[in-house]
C-alpha positions as CSV (number, residue, x, y, z in Angstrom):
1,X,119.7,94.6,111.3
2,X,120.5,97.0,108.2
3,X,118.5,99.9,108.2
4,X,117.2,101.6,104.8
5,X,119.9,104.0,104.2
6,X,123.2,100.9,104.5
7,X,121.1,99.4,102.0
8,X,121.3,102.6,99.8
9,X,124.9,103.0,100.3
10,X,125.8,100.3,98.8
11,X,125.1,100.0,95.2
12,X,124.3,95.8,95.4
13,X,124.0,93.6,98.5
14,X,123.4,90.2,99.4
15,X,121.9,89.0,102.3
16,X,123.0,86.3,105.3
17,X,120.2,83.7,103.6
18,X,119.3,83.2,100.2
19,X,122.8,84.1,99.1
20,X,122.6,82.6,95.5
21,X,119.1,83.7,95.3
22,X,118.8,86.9,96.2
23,X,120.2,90.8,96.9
24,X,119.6,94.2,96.6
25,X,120.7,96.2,94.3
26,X,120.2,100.0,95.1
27,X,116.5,100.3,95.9
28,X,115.8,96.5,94.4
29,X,115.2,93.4,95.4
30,X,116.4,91.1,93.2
31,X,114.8,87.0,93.5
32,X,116.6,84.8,90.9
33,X,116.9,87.3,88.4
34,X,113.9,89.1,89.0
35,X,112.8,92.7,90.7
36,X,110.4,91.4,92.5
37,X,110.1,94.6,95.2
38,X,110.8,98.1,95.8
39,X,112.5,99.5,99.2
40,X,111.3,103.2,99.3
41,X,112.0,104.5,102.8
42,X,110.5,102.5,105.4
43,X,108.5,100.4,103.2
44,X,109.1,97.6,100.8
45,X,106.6,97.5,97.7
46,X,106.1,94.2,96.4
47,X,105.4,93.9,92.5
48,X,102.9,91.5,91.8
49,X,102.3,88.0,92.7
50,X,105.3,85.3,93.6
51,X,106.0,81.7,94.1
52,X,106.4,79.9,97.1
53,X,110.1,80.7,97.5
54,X,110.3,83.9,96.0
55,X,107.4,85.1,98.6
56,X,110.0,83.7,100.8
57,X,113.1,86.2,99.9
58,X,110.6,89.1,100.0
59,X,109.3,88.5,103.6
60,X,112.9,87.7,104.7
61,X,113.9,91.4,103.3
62,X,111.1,92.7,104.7
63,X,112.0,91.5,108.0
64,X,115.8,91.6,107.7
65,X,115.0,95.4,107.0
66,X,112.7,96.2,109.1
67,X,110.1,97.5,106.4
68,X,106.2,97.2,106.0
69,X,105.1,95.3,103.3
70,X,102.7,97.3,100.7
């Protein structure tokens, strides 16, 4: 499991699942071409309303990360 400061060390990562779909990119999560979240410190703040699969990459994140979900 990656904690929050691996993710800020590098500048854009993608994940085990979702590969095509997804990554982070600094402090971003990125679904499809989209920021669809925030990771800020042990949190992950979630931008508005998604579909069914991008509410998918965000909970995965969350999880991969360890972060609450605000």
């Amino acid at each position: 499991m990656l904690g929050h400061a691996d993710v800020k060390r590098e500048h854009m990562k993608k994940l085990n699942r979702y590969k095509e779909n997804l990554r982070i990119d600094g402090d971003r999560v990125i679904s499809y071409s989209t920021h669809v979240a925030t990771i800020n410190s042990n949190t992950l703040r979630i931008l508005g309303y998604w579909s069914k699969t991008t509410t998918k990459h965000v909970n995965y994140v969350a999880a991969e990360l360890d972060l609450k979900k605000v």
